[in-house]
N, C-alpha and C positions, 0 to 999 in steps of 0.2 A: 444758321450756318455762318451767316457775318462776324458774331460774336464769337466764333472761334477761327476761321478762316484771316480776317482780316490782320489780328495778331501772329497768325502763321506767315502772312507773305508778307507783314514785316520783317520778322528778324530775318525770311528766308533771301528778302532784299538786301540787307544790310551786310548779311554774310557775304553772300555773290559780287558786290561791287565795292568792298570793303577793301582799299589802296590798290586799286586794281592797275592803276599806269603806275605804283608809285616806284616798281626797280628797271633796269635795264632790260632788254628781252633775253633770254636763256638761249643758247646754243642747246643743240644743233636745229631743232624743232622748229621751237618759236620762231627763230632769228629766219628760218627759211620760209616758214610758211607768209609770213610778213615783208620779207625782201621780195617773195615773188606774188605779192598781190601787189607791192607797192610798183614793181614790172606792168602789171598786167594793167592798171590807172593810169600812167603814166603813157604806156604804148597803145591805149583805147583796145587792145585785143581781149577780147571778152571769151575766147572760148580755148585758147593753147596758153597755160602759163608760163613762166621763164624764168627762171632763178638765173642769176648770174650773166644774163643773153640767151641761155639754152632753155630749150626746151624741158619742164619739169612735169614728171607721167606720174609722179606717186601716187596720186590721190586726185580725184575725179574733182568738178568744177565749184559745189555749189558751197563751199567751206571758202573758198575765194570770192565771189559774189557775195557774200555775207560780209566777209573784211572788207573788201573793197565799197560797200555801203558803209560802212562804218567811217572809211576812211574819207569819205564823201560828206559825211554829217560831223565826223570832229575832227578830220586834220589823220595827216598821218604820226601814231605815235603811239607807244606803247597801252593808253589805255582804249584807244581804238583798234587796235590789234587783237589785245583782250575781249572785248566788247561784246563779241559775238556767243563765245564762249561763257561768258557769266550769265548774258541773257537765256543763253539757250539753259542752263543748270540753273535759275529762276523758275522758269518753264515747265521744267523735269520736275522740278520740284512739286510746285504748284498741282500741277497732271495727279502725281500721285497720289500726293493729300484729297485730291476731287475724287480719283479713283479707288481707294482704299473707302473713303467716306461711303461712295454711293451704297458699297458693302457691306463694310464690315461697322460704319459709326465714328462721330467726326472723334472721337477720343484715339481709337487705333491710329486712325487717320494723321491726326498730328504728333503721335508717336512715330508713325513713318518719315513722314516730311522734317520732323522736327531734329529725330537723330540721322538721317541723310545729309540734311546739312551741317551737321556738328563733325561731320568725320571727314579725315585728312583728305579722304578720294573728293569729296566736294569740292571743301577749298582748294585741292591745289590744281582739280582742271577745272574748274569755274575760275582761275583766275591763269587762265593756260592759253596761248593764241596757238592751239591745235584742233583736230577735228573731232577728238574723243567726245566731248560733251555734246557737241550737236548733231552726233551719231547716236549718243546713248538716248537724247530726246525722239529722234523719229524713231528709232527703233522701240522705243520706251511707246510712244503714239499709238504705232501701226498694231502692237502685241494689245496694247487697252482697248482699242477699236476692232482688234478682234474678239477678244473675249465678249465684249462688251454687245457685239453682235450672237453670242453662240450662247452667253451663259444667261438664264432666267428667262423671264417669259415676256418676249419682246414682238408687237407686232411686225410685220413683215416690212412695212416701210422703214420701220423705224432702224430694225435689224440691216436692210438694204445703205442706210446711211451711216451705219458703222462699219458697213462692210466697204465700202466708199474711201474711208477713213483708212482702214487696213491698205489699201493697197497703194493711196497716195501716199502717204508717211514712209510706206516701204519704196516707193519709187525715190524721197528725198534720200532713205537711207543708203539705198542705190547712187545716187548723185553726188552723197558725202565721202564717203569708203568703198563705195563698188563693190563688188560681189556679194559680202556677208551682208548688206543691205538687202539681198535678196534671200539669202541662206538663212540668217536668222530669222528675220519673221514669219517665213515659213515652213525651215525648218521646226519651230520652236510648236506652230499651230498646228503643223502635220502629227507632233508627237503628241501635245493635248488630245486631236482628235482620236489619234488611233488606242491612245489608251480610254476615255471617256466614251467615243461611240463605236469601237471599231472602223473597220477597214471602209466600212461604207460610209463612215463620218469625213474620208476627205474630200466627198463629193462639194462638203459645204467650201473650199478654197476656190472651187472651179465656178468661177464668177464673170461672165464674158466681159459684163462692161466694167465691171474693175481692172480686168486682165488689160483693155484698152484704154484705161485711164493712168493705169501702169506705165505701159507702153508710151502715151499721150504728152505724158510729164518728164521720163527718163532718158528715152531714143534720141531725140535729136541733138542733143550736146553729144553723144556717143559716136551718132552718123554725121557730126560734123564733126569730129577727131578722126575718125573713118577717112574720112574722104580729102583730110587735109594730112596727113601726118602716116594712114594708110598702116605698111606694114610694122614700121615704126612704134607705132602707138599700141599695135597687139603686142610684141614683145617687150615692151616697155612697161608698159601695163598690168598688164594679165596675165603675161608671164613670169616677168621679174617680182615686181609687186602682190602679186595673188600668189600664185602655185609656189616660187622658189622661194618666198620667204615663208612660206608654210614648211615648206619642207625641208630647207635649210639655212645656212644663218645667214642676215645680213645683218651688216654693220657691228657683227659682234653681238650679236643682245639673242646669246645662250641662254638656255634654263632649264634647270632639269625637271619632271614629271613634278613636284611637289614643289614647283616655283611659286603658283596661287596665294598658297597656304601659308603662307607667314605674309604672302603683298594684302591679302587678303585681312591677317589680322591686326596691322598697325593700320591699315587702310581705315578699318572700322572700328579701331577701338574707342570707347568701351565696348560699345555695343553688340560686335561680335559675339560676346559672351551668349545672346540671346538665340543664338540664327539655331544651334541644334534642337532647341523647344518649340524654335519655329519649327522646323522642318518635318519634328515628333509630331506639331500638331497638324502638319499638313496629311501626314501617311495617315494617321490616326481617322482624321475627318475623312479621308477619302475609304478607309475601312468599312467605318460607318457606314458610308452615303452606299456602299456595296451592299451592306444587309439590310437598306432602308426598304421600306413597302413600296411596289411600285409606284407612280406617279406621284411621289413627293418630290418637293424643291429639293436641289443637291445647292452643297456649298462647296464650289470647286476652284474658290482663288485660291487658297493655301498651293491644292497641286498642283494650278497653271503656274503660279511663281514660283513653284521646285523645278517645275519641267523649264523655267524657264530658265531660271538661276543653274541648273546643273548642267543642260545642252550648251551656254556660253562656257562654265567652266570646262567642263571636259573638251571643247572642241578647242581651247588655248591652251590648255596641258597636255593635248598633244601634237602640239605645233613647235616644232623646232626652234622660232624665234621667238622671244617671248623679252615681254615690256608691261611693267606695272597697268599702263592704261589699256590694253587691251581687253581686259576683262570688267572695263566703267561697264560698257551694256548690260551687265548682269547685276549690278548694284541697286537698281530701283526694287528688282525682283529681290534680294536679299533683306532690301528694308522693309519688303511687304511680310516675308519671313523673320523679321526682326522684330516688325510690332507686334505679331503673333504671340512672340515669344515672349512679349513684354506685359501680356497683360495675363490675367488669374495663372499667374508662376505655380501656386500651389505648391509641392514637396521640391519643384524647380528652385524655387526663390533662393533659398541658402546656398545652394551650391552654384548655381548661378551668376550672386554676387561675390560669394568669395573668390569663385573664380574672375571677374572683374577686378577685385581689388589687388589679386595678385599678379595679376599683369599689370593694373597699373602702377604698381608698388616695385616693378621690375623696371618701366620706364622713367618712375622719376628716381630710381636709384642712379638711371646710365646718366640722369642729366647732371646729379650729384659731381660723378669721374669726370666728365663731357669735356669741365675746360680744361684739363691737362691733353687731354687728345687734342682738342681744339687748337692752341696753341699752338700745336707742331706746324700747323695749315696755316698758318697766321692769319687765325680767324680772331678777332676778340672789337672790344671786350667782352668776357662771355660773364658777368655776373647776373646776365637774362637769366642763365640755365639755372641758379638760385632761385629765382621767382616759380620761372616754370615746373623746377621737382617740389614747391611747396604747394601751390597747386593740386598735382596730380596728387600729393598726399594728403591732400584735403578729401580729395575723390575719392581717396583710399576708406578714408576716416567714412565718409559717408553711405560708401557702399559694403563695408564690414558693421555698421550701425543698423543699416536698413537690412542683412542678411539675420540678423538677428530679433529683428520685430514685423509688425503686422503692414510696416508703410514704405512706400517705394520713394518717393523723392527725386521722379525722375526731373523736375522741373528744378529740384537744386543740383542735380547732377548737368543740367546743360547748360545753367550759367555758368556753372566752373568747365567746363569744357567750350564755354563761347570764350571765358575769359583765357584759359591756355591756347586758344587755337588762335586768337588775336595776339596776345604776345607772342607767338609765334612770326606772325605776318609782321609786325611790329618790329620785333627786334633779330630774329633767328634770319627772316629770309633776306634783309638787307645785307647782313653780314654776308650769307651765302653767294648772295648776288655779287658780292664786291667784289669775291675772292674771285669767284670762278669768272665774270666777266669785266669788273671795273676798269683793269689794266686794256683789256682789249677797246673798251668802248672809249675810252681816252685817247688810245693811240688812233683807233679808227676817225677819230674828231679831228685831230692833227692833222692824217693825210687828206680827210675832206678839206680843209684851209688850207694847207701845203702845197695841196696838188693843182694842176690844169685840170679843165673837162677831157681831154683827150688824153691823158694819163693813169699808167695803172698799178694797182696796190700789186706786191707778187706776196704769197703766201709759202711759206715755207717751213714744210712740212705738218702743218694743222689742217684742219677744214673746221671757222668760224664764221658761218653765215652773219651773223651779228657784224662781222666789219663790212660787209657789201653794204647792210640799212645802212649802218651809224655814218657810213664814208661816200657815199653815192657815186660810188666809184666799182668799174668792174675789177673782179680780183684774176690774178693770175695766180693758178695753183701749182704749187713747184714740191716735187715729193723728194726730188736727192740734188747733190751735186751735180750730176747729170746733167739732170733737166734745166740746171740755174747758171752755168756757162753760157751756153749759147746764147742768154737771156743779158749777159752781163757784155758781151761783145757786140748786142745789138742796140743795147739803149745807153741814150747816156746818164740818165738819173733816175735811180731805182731807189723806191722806197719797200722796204721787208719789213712784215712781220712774222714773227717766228717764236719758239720756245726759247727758254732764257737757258737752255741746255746747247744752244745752236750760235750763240753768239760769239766765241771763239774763233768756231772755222769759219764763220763769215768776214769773222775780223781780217782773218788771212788773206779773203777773197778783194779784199780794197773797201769792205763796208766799215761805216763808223758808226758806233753804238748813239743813237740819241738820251733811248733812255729804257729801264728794264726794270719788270718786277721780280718774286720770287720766282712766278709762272712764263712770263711773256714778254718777250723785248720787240722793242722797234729802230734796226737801223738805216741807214740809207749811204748811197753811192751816186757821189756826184761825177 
């Protein structure tokens, strides 16, 4: 096992913390989930978070305790922000390659772990200061440590300490994102059980001293939000954040029923190309194991990973708000259908790779046009997108060669995909980084030097959590003229930041421009 595991959590390390502080934090996300942990250090309160001064309900406690260690062992700063987040998708990682092995053989096994990390959904929330990856980890946990208890011939002890496992992992997942921490893993075990043993197979969930080690590990951060913050905290909560962003939009982030479905296949490409052979081979095995003679072993990971992998999709295609990372928790389960699909291809292999080659032969075409688009964003210089379309037409070359003969090459296919998805981080995400925050985190550096401790930034018309970290300063948020009069006959020196569309009528207002990019200006009013 060493001799194939230990060059797995190599590169799977390398991946995960590969320039992990090295850009600014992202809006609106990161920059928030990091302002209000660096709140919650800062103010010793360990159980209500606070963005901005205020109280922040999005998201339940133990994704803050996580930063907040972080930020205790390296400082607060973008790559302890991150920190949490790469470890945890190290982890996930690691989990599955153990999990797929015990299975199916450590070859599937680093087929899974191996193209897990190769795909854009890894790198870009392993290298993400949000709660997606350390959600997709317990939940990823709690689903192995069930099966792990139901499936093959397991003594009763043994079975009893995976079952242990299930309901702890689900109580972190509970701790991380709240509710679907509860709804997934059991929703996900209820549906194995009820197809696998019928109706009387959910007897196996009904576990008294799991149910209180649930309860044990979850409850008290809950009933100490309860009892502090009271009505508050339900509607804030569990109302706004659970039920109404299921049901309708916040913050804009629409998507229609087949939003998955293309997040899905840049998320995993290449690999995507294999998950329909996987999923063939999961129905297929589970046929089988229907007409097999009684009392033989069943092989039932194929269809816990389809039950698994299709209950997260369908339950976020049909939720009104929808956001690429929503659907990480389904990704471990998709690689488990990926390596399936990866190995004895049979009459699959050809169609399988040319269908690989021609998606990627579509992607390095767009990187070809890339920098005349690019340009208009004054993103450059973009002769990266050169490197990275010969690249993917390398991958082209090699997966139109390999649909045509008897050998796979999957291990030259992931150096060339270690090597584009590094020049990516390398060169694509600084640029992105610059554009969409440079200007902000610049000017935010300003008013932290500029300003008093008792002074405050006003914001006009954005909401950029990134200048609260970068400026240590609280922001005042101004959405019209309105609201920025009053503001302007009560102080006498205001510093603004605002879009660089807004600098005109403030000029009018008695403010003077310091300084402005394409996107974003900052003036002030002495």
């Amino acid at each position: 096992m060493t001799r194939v595991f230990l060059p797995v959590a190599a590169i799977v390390l390398f991946i995960s913390f590969f320039r992990l502080g090295s850009v600014a934090l992202f809006d609106v996300d990161e920059a928030v989930f990091s302002e209000a942990t660096k709140e919650m250090v800062e103010r010793a309160d360990w159980i209500t978070p606070t963005y901005n001064g205020e109280n922040r309900y999005d998201k339940p406690i133990l994704f803050y305790w996580l930063m907040a260690a972080s930020y205790k062992t390296f400082g607060i700063n973008e790559f302890s922000a991150r920190f949490p987040s790469a470890l945890s998708a190290f982890f996930l990682c690691l989990a599955l390659f153990l999990f797929v092995r015990h299975f199916r053989g450590p070859y599937e096994a680093s087929l899974a772990a191996i193209a897990f990390a190769l795909s854009l959904y890894f790198v870009a929330y392993s290298h993400a200061a949000v709660t997606d990856m350390a959600l997709a980890l317990f939940i990823a946990l709690s689903l192995m440590s069930f099966y792990l208890s139901v499936a093959g011939e397991r003594t009763s002890k043994t079975a009893s300490w995976y079952t242990y496992g299930f309901y702890l992992f689900s109580a972190l997942a509970f701790l991380t994102k709240g509710l679907i921490g509860i709804l997934f893993p059991f929703g996900i075990a209820a549906c194995f059980l009820l197809v696998t043993r019928g109706i009387k197979g959910l007897g196996t969930l009904l576990f008294l001293r799991g149910i209180l080690l649930f309860l044990v590990v979850s409850l008290p951060w809950y009933m100490a939000q309860l009892a502090i913050n009271g009505q508050e905290f339900i509607q804030q909560f569990f109302i706004k954040h659970h039920f109404q962003r299921y049901t309708g939009v916040i913050s804009g982030h629409r998507g229609p029923m087949y939003y998955y479905i293309p997040a899905l296949i840049l998320g995993l490409l290449p690999w995507i190309v294999f998950l329909p052979r996987g999923i063939r081979n999961a129905v297929r095995s589970e046929q089988r194991e229907n007409t097999a003679l009684p009392g033989s072993s069943r092989d039932t990971l194929g269809l816990f990973a389809l039950i698994w992998f299709s209950f997260i999709f369908v339950f976020f295609s049909l939720s009104t708000t929808k956001l690429p990372n929503y659907i990480l928790p389904a990704i471990p389960a998709a690689f488990i259908l990926i390596a399936s699909g990866m190995t004895g291809l049979g009459t699959w292999k050809r169609h399988t790779h040319l269908a690989a080659a021609m998606l990627i032969a579509l992607m390095g075409s767009a990187f070809l046009i890339a920098p005349r688009y690019l340009s208009q964003f004054n993103i450059g210089p973009a002769d990266w997108t050169i490197a990275a379309a010969l690249i993917l037409f390398a991958l082209v070359a090699i997966f139109l060669y390999t649909a045509f003969s008897k050998k796979t090459l999957y291990s030259v296919m992931a150096v060339f995909m270690l090597a584009y998805l590094s020049l990516l981080m390398v060169k694509a995400l600084p640029l992105v980084n610059q554009q969409l925050q440079g200007a902000l985190h610049k000017y935010s550096l300003y008013a932290k030097e500029r300003l008093g401790s008792d002074e405050r930034i006003l914001t006009y018309g954005i909401n950029n959590p990134s200048i609260v970290f970068y400026s240590d300063h609280r922001v005042v948020r101004v959405g019209n003229r309105d609201e920025l009069l009053p503001l302007i006959s009560e102080q006498k020196r205001l510093l603004v930041i605002t879009k660089a569309k807004e600098v005109e009528g403030l000029k009018n207002l008695g403010f003077t421009l310091i300084e402005q990019d394409g996107r974003h200006a900052i003036l002030e009013k002495q």
